[in-house]
N, C-alpha and C positions, 0 to 999 in steps of 0.2 A: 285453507287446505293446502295440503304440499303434493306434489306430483312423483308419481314412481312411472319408471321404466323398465321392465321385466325383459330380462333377456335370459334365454335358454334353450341350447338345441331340440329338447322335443317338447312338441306342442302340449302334450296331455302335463308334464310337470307346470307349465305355466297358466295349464286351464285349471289344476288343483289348485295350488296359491293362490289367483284369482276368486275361486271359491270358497278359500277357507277363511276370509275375513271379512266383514263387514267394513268394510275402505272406510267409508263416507263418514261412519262412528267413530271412526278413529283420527278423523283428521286428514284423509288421503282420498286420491283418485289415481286408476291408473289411466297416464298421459300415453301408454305404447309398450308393445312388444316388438320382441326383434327374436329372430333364431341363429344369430352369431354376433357376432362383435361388428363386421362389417355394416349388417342392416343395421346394429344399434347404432353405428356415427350418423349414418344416414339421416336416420329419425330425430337426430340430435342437428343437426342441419336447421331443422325449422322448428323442434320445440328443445329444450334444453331442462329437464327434470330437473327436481330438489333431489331424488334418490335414485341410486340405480341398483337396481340387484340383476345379479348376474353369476351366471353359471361360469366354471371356472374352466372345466373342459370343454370346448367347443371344435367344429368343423370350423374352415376359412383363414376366423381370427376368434382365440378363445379368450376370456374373461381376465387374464394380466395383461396381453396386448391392448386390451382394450380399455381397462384402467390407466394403463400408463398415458396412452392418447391424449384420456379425459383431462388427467390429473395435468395432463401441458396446457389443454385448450381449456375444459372447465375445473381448474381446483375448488370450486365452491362444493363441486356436487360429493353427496356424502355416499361411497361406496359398500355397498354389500355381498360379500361371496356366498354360494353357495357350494358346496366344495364335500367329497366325499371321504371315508376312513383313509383313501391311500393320496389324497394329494396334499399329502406334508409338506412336499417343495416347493410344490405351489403358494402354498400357505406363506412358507416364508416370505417372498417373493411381495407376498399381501400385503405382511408388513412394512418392508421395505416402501410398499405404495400409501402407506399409513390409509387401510383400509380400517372402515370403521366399526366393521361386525363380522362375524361367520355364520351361518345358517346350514346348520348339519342334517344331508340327505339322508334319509328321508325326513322331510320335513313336517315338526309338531305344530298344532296352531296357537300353543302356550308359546314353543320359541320365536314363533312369526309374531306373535302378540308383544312377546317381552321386548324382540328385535325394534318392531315399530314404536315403542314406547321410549328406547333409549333416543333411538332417533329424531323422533317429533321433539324430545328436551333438548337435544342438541340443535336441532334446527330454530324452538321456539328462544334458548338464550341468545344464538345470535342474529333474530332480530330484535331482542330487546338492547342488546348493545347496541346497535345498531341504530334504536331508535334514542337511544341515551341522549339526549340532547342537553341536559345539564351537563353531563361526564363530558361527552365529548366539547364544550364548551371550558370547562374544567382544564381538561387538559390541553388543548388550546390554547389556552392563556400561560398555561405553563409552559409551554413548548415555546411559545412567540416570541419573546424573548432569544432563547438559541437559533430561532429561523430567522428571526432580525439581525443578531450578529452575523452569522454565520452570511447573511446578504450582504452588511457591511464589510468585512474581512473578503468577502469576493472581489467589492467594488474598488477595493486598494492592490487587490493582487490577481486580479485576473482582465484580459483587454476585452475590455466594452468598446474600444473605438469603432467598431462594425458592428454596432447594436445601437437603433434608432432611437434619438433621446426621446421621442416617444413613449418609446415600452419601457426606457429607465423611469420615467418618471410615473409610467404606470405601478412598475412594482415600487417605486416608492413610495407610491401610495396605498398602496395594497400594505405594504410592512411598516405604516404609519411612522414615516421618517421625517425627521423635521430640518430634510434638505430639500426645500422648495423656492431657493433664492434665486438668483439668476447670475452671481455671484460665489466661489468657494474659495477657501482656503486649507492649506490641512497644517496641526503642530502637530510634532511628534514628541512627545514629551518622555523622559528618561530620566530614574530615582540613580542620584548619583553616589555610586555606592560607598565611596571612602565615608560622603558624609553619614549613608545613613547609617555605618556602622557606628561611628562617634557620636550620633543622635541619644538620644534618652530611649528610642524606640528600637535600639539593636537588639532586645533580647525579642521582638517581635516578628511575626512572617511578614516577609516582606511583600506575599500577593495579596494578603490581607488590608496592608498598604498604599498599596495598588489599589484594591477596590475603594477604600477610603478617600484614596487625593482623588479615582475618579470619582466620586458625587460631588469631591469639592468645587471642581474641574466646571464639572456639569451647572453646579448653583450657579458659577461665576459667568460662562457663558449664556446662563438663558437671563442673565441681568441683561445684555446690553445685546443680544442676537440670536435668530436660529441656530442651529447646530446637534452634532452627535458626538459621544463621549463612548468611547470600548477602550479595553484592554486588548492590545495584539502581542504576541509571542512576550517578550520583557517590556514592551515599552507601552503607554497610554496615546491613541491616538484621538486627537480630535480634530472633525470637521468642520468648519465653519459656512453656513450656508445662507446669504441674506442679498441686498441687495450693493452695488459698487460702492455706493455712497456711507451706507451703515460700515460694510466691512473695512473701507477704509477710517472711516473716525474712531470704530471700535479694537481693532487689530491689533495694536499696540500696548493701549491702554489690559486687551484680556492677557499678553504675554504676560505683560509687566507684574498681573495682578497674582496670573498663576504661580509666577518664582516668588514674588511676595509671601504668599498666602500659606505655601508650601514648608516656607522657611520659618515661618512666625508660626504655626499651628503644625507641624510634626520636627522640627527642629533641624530637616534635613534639606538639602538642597538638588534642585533638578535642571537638567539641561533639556534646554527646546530648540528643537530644528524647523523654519516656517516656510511654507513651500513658496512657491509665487499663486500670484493669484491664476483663476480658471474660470473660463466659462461653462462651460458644460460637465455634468459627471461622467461621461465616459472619457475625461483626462483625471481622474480621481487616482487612476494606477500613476502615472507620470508625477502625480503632483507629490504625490506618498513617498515616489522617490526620489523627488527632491527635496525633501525635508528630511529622509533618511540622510543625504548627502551633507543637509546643513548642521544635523545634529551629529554627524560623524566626524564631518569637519572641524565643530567646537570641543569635541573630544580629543580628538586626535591634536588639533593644536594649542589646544588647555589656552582658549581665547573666552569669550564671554559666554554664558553660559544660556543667554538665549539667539542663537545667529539664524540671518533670515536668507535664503537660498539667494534674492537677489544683491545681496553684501557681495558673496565671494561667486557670484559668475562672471564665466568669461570673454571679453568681445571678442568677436571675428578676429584681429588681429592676433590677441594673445592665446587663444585656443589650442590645446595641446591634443591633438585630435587622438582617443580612445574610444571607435566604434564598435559594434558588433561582432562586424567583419575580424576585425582585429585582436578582440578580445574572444574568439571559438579559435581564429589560430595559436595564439596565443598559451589559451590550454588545450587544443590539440598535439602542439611540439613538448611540452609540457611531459603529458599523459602517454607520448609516446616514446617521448624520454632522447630526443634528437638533436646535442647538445651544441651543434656546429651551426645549423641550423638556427636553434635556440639564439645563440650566439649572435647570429647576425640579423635578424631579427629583432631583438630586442635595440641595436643599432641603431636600424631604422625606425623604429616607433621614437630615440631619442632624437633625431633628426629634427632640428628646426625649436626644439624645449631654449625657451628664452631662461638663463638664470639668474635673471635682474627680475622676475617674477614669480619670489619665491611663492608665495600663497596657489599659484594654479599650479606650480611644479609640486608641490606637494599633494594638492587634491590629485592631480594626474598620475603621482605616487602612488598615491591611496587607491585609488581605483587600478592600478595596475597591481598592487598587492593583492586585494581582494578575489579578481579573476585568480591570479595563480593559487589561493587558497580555495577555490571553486574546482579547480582541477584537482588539487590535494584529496580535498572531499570524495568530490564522484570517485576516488578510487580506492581511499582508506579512509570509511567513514572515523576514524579515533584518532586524536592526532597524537604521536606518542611525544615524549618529552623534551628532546632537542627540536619538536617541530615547535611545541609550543613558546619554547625562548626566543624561536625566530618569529613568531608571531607577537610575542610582546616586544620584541627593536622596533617593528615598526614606529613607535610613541620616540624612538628619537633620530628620527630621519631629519627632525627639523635645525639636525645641527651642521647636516653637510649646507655647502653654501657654493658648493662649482657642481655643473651641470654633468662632468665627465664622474667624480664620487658619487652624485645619486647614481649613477646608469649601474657602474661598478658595483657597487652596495644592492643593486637590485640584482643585476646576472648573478654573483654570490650568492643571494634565495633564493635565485630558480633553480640554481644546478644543484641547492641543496636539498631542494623541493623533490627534483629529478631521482640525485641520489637515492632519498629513504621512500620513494615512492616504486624504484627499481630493489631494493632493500627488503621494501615489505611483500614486494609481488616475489620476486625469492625464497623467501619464507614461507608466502602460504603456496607457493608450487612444490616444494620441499615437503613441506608437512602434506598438501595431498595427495602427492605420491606415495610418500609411506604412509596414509591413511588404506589407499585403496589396494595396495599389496596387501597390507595385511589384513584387509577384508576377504581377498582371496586366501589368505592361508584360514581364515575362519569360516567362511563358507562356501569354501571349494567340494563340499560333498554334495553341493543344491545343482541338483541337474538343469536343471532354468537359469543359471547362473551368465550371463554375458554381457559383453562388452555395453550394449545398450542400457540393462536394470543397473548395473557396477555405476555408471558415469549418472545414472537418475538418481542414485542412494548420493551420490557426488555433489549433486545438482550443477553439474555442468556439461556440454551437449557432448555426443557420443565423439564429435570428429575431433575438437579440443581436445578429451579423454585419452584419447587414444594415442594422438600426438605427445601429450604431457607424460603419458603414464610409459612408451618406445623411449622418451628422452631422459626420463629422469631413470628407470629401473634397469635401462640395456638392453629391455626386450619387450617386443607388443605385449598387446593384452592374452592373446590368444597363446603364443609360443609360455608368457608366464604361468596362464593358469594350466595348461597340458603338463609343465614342469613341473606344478605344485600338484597335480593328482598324480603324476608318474611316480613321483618320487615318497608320495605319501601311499600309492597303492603298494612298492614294491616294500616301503617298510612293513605296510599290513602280511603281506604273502611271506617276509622272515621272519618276524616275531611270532605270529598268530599261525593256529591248523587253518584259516579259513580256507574256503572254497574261493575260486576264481570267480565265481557270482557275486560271492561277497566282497572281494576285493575291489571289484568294479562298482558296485553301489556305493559302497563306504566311498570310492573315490568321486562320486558323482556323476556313473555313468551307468544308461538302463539298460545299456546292449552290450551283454560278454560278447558277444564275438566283436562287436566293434572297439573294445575294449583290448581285446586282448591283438586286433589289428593293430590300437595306437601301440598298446606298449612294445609290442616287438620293433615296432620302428621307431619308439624311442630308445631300447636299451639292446635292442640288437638279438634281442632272446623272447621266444612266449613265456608266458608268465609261469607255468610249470619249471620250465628249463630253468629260467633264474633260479627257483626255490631251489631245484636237485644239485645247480650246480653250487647255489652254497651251502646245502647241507654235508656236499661232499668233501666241500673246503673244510668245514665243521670237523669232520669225522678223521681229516686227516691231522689237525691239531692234533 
């Protein structure tokens, strides 16, 4: 049986409804009354109805206050208004609460009958879904899948290093992962594309591709170890997860097999980046990006095609240090476009770059172009087309060979980075100043019209707005749009017979006299005088 809660200011309507049904035949009990909104939370305190009917005008707190409450604290429970010929607005109001019926005073016992009948169907379907134990099993299974990746793509891209390997290994179990080694590895593997277009497979999708080498991916590793196999953004990553002794006898042998197998069975060839080893998975992010670094590495210097992060890292001595620190100044001066600065800067980051070691000078390249292409981003999400030429030189840095031309070769991409990043903020300041002018000349009649809704339609904050719109136009926002109704009201009062009321509406303003305030002190005359003194002018032509 389902529970109603009757709420309504006079006692004699809720002793009628109480009367006019047979509850207990119907499926119902009433759990409570209440005589306003207020006692109704009250009572809800310590029981909580399946239904609430409730009168709409009330003392206190009336019947949408009191819906709205529910619908924060209980959205299950299914609302009822009872509501008279004139509370229309109220009504809407209802809707907006997605209220589930109306019951029109005075009330029949056919509507109270049909009302409780829609009700109990809507209450009895969802507990049948609810109790759906094949469905929801169903879709469960369907789902699991996207809640296991979507785990795995966290585990590489977000820090678990402050989450106890504990509860990692809890939810690994919980998402039936078959990383339970003591032992990881991760490859990051990449469909290299010049080949696959020359493959037999270029007229095919290439994500399509994707899903294909990863099952192949997957046979190959559960031949010789645990492990997980997804798709991330372009590339396939896979985890390896077993014990030091397996990972090491196996490691080699599963790269070798994947650029093999890849090449003989789709025709095309891939590059793999291998991280170093780990113990634990909350270093699964670090690891991810070292194999990002090793597979960017074998790109960028068109070297073997499967290279392992511990090949090209660097000792203590030869370390070209690019930390954190350094790389948020980096695109700080950048992004703020402070070239002298920039300048000296970038100096000292080359300080101390050995050039008798080309391979980390390069990486250290690499990852110094990257950042500035990080600052690029954050501010012009498209790169337009001189950006993009300078992003594809980087593929031949590896021809400078003295430590003072890479620096050179690099300051040359950042001030050019600077330039079209100060180029594009130009542009779009440009275009939104004459955007928002000429929203004021189109709706300069909206008397609500100001500085605050102007810069919201803008979507940028009122005190930027305001600045941008004084720099770029010649005049604040206030002195422009006074201009643009002065000068559009005084065309209205010489072309048109209207009325000084009407001139001031049409201009955006609800108060003649304040109206007719501004414009004398903008053109020097009330707005009568203007009209006489040009029709005089008129008459003397």
């Amino acid at each position: 049986m389902y529970s109603i809660l009757l709420v309504d200011d006079e006692q004699y309507i809720r002793q009628s409804i109480i009367e006019l049904v047979e509850w207990e035949k119907k499926g119902f009990f009433i759990l409570g009354e209440a005589g306003n909104g207020e006692e109704a939370l009250e009572v809800m305190e310590k029981n909580v109805p399946d239904i609430l009917i409730t009168d709409i005008r009330m003392p206190v707190m009336d019947g949408i206050e009191l819906s709205r409450q529910i619908r924060e604290k209980h959205p299950s429970v299914k609302i009822v208004f009872l509501s008279g010929h004139d509370d229309f607005d109220y009504a809407i109001s209802g809707i907006k609460l997605n209220i589930i019926e109306y019951l029109l005073k005075p009330i029949s016992i056919n509507d109270l009958e049909q009302m409780l009948e829609k009700v109990h169907e809507a209450l009895d379907e969802e507990k049948r879904e609810a109790n759906d134990l094949d469905r929801i099993e169903t879709d469960y299974l369907e789902n699991f899948q996207g809640i296991k990746m979507s785990f795995l793509v966290s585990l590489i891209t977000d820090n678990y290093k402050d989450v106890p390997e504990e509860e990692i290994k809890k939810l690994v179990e919980t998402y039936r992962l078959n990383l339970k080694g003591d032992r990881q590895v991760i490859l990051n593997v990449n469909i290299d594309k010049p080949s696959f277009r020359k493959s037999q497979l270029d007229n095919h999708n290439l994500e399509m591709m994707k899903f294909s080498l990863a099952n192949v991916i997957r046979r190959i590793i559960n031949k010789y170890l645990n492990g997980e196999v997804f798709n991330f953004t372009s590339n396939i990553v896979v985890m390896l997860s077993d014990t030091k002794e397996t990972i090491d006898l196996y490691k080699d042998i599963i790269v070798k097999e994947i650029s093999e197998s890849t090449q003989k069975l789709f025709h095309f060839s891939v590059g793999i980046g291998v991280s170093e080893e780990y113990n634990s998975l909350s270093d699964a992010k670090l690891a991810f990006q070292s194999s990002i670094t090793a597979l960017n590495y074998g790109l960028l210097m068109k070297k073997n095609k499967e290279v392992y992060i511990t090949d090209i890292e660097m000792t203590g001595s030869e370390k070209m240090v690019f930390d954190e620190a350094n790389e948020k100044k980096l695109i700080s001066l950048i992004k703020i476009g402070s070239k002298k600065e920039l300048d000296a800067f970038i100096d000292e980051l080359f300080q101390g770059c050995d050039s008798d070691s080309q391979t980390h000078l390069q990486i250290f390249l690499m990852e110094l172009h990257v950042s500035v292409l990080k600052a690029y981003k954050s501010v012009i999400p498209i790169y337009d087309t001189d950006m993009l030429q300078r992003v594809q030189m980087i593929s031949d840095i590896h021809h400078y060979q003295e430590i003072q031309e890479v620096r050179e070769w690099f300051k040359e991409f950042c001030l050019t980075v600077v330039d079209s990043i100060q180029f594009q903020r130009k542009k779009k300041t440009d275009s939104l100043a004459k955007k928002s002018y000429d929203y004021l000349l189109e709706h300069y009649k909206d008397p609500t019209l100001s500085l605050k809704s102007v810069s919201k339609q803008m979507a940028i904050s009122p005190s930027y707005f305001s600045a941008l719109f004084k720099k770029e136009n010649g005049l604040s926002f206030t002195n422009a749009l006074i201009k643009i109704r002065m000068e559009k009201a005084k065309e209205h009062l010489l072309t048109t017979d209207c009325k000084v009321l009407e001139a001031a509406v049409d201009s955006g303003y609800t108060d003649q006299h304040y109206f007719s305030y501004c414009f004398k002190k903008y053109f020097g005359e009330s707005p009568n005088k203007v009209r006489e003194t040009f029709k005089e002018k008129e008459l003397l032509i």
